[in-house]
C-alpha positions in Angstrom: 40.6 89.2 70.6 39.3 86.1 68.2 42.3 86.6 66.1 44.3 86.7 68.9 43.0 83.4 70.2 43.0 81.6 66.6 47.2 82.7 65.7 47.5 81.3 69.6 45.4 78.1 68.7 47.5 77.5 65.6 51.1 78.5 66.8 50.4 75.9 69.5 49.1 73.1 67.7 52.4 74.3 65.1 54.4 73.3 68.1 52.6 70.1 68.9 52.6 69.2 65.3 52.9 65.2 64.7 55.1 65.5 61.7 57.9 65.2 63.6 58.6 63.1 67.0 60.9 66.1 67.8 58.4 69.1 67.4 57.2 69.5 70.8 60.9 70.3 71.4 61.3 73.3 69.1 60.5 76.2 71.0 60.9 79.9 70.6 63.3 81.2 73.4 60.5 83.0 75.5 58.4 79.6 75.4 61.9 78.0 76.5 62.3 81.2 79.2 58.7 81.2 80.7 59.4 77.0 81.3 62.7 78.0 82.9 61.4 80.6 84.9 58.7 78.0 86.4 61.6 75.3 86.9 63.8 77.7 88.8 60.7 77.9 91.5 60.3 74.5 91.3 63.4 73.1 91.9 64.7 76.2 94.1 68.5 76.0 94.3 69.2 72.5 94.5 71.9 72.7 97.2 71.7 68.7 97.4 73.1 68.4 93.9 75.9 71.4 93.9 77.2 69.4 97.2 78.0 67.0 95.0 78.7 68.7 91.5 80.2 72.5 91.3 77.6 75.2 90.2 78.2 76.7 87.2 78.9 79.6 88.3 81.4 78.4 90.5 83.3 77.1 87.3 84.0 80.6 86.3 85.0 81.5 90.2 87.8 78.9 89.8 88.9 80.6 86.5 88.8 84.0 87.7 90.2 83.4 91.1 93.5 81.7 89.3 93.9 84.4 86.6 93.1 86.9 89.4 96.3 85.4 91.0 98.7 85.0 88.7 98.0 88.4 86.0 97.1 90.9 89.0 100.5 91.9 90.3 101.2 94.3 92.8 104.4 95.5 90.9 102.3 95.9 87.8 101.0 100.1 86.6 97.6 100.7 87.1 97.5 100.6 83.0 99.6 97.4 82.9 96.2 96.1 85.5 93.5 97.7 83.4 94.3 96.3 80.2 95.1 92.5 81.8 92.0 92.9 83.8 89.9 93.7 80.7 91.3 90.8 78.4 90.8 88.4 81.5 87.0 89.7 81.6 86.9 88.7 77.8 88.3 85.5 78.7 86.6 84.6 80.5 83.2 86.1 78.8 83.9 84.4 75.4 83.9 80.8 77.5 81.0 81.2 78.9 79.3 82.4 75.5 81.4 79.6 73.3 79.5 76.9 75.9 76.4 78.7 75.5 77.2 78.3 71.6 78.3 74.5 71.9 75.4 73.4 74.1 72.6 74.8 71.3 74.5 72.5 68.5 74.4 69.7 70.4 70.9 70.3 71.2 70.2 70.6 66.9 71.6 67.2 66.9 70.8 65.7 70.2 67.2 67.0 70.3 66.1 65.5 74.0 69.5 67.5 75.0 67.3 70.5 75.1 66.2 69.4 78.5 69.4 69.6 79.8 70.0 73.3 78.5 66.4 74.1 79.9 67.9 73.1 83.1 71.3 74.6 82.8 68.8 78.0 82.0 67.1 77.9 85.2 69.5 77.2 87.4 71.5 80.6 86.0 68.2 82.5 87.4 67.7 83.4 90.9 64.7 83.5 91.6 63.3 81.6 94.2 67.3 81.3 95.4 66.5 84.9 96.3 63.1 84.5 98.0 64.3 82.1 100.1 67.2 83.5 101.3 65.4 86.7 102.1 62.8 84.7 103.8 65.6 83.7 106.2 66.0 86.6 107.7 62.6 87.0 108.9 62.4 83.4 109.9 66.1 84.5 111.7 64.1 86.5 113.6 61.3 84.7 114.9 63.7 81.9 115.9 66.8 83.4 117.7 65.6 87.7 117.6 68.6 90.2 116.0 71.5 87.6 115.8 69.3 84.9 113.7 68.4 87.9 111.6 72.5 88.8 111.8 73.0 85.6 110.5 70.8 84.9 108.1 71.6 88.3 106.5 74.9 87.9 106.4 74.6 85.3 104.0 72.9 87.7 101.2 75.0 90.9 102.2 78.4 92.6 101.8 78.2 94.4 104.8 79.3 93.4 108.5 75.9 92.5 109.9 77.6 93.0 113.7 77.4 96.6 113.0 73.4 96.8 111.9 70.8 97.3 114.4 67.4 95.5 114.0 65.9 97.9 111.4 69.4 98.1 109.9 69.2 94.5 109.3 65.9 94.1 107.7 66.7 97.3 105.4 69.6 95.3 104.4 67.3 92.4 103.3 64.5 94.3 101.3 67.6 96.4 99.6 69.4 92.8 98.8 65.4 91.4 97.6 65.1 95.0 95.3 68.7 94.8 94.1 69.3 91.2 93.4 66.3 90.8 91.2 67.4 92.9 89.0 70.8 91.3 88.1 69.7 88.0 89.4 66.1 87.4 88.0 65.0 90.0 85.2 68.8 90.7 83.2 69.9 87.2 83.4 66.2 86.6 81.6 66.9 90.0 79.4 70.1 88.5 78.1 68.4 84.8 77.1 65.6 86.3 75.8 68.2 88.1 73.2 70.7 85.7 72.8 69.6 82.2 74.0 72.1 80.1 76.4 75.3 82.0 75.0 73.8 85.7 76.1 72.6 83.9 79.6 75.9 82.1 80.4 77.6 85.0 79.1 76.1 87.4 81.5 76.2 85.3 84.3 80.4 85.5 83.4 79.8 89.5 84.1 78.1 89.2 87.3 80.5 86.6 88.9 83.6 89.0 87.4 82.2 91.9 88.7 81.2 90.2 92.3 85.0 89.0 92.2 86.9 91.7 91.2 84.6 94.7 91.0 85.6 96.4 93.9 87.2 99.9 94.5 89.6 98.0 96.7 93.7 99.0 96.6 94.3 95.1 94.8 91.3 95.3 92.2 90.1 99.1 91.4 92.6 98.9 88.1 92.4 95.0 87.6 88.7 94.8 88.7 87.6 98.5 86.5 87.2 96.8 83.2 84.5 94.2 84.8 83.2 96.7 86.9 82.1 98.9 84.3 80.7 95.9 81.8 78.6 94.7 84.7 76.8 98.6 84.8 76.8 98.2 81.1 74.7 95.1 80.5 72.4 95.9 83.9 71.7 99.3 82.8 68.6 98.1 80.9 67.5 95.3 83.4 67.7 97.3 86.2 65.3 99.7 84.9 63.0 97.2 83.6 63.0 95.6 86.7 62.0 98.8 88.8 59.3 99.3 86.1 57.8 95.6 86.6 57.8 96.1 90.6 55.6 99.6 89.8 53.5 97.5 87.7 52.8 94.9 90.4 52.1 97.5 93.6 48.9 97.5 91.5 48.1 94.5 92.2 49.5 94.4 96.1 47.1 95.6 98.9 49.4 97.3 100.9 51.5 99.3 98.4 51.0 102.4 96.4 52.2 102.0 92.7 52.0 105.7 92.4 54.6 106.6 94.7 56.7 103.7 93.6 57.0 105.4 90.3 57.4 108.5 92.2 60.4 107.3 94.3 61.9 105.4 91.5 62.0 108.2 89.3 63.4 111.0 92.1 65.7 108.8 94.0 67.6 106.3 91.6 70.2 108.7 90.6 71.5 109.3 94.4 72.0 105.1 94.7 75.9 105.1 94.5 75.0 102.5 91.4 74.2 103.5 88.4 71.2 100.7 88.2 70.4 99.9 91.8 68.4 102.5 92.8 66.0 101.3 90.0 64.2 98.7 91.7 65.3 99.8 95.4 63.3 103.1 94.7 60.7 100.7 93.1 60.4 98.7 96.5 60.4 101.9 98.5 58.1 103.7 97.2 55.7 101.1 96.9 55.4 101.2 100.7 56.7 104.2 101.8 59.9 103.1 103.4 63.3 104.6 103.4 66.3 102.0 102.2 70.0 102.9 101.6 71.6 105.0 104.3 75.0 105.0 105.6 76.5 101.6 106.1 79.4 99.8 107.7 81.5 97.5 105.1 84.5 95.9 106.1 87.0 98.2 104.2 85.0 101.2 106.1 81.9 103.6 106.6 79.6 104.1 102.9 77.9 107.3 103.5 74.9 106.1 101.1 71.9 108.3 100.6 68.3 107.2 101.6 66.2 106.0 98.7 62.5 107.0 99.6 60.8 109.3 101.7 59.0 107.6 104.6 59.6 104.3 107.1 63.2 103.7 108.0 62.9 101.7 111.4 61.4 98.8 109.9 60.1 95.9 111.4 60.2 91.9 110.5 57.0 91.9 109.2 58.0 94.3 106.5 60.3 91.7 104.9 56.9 89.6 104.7 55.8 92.8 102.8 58.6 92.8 100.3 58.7 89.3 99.8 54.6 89.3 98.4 55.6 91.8 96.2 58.4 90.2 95.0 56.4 87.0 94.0 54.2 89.2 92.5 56.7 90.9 90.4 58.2 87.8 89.4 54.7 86.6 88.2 54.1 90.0 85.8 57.8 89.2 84.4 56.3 85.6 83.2 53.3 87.4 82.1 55.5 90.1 79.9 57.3 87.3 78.5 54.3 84.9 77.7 52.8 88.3 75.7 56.3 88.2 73.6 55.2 85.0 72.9 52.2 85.4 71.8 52.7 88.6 69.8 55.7 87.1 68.2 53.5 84.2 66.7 50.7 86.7 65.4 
């Protein structure tokens, strides 16, 4: 442990180093991560700002939405899609990564621009974007009963919230909490903690192609496969690191059972119809014996989804309460994992 302390102890006074004005701004990407990951829950999502400036992410939904309009063509073979779907996917991709690339030179030559790419990190992470619209729901409830809860849902959902039932509604919440931290909190993290801004803005591309044209639907299930199948790709990891980290903190929640969460997790991931989100869904209900999933009313039809977990399905409000302490929590053990990376990488 005195070693320990003594590398940490010189790594940080390495970084802090008055040879150079600049030093204090030469991180390692998991020092650069952890601050992001704090800023992101500082700053929240900074709807102010976006009302005035597009979101990234909304930069590559104006790309994809034209391409999407003018290359996918009804009179086109479901080949002819595929293979103008996957090169728009690369496209697409190789901006967001040639950005990613751009941004870290001018940052070697600009060095105070590495506050604007700290920035430009956290706002591609979701995290307390995802707490607080998960929140909403619950707060939907106290205020207005099932319709606030309708409402607020149906911000954070794919599926007709008309058709969901009070239980219905909050199982759609705690799925949307388990499931969106995965590709919204832990992979975009994953992917920067490989790759710095390029692998972060280059997974972000995945997600918004897959949550654009990802769908089984008549007009994108050729156009939309390529995407589709990248996004399982580049999640596959993630997700299961993600279901790991919520075992790890039902240790440290007193209402939840990190046995069973690994229990659940384990048994029932493989009957999610995704590949990766029955990782952390079975994470979330095992940890407190609840049953997510089930069938569900989309707008194209009925899902016939199987439960995930082996207890509670008629949930109440106060279980969103639940989810959302362990959800901080898990987000806290993530910054934890990282800050060890840290420090074992500097030993």
């Amino acid at each position: 442990m005195e070693d320990i302390i003594n590398n940490l102890t010189i790594f940080v006074s390495n970084i802090f180093s008055v040879e150079s004005k600049w030093a204090f701004l030469i991180l390692p990407t998991s020092a650069t991560l952890v601050l992001a990951l704090i800023l992101d829950w500082v700053q929240g999502d900074m709807k102010w700002l976006f009302r005035i400036i597009p979101h990234p992410v909304v930069f590559y939904g104006k790309i994809i939405s034209f391409l999407d309009k003018k290359l996918n063509r009804e009179d086109r073979s479901a080949n002819n899609k595929m293979v103008r779907g996957a090169l728009v996917s690369l496209f697409v991709i190789s901006i967001g990564v040639f950005i990613g690339l751009l941004l870290e030179k001018v940052a070697e030559i600009l060095p105070w621009f590495w506050f604007f790419n700290l920035w430009l990190t956290a706002v591609m992470l979701a995290g307390r974007s995802l707490y607080t619209h998960v929140r909403a729901v619950a707060t939907g409830f106290a205020k207005s009963g099932l319709d606030g809860g309708r409402e607020a849902v149906g911000h954070i959902v794919g599926r007709d919230p008309k058709t969901l039932d009070k239980h219905g509604v909050i199982r759609a919440a705690i799925e949307s909490l388990a499931e969106n931290f995965a590709d919204g909190v832990v992979a975009p993290a994953f992917w920067y903690l490989l790759f710095g801004l390029p692998g972060i803005l280059g997974y972000k591309a995945v997600n918004t192609l897959d949550s654009m044209i990802g769908y089984r639907t008549k007009r994108h299930k050729d156009f939309g496969m390529f995407a589709a199948r990248l996004d399982d790709l580049v999640n596959w990891l993630p997700a299961r690191i993600s279901g790991c980290m919520i075992v790890i903190a039902a240790f440290l929640h007193p209402n939840s059972n990190p046995f069973r969460a690994m229990k659940i997790m384990w048994i029932d991931s493989p009957k999610h119809a995704s590949p990766n989100a029955g990782w952390p869904e079975g994470a979330m209900a095992g940890a407190f014996n609840w049953a997510l999933g089930g069938p569900r009313q989309y707008p194209g039809g009925v899902s016939e989804a199987a439960w995930i977990g082996q207890g509670k399905a008629r949930l109440e409000p106060n279980h969103i309460g639940y989810a959302l302490d362990l959800y901080a929590i898990t987000n806290v053990v993530q910054t934890v994992l990282i800050l060890m990376v840290l420090v074992g990488s500097s030993i």
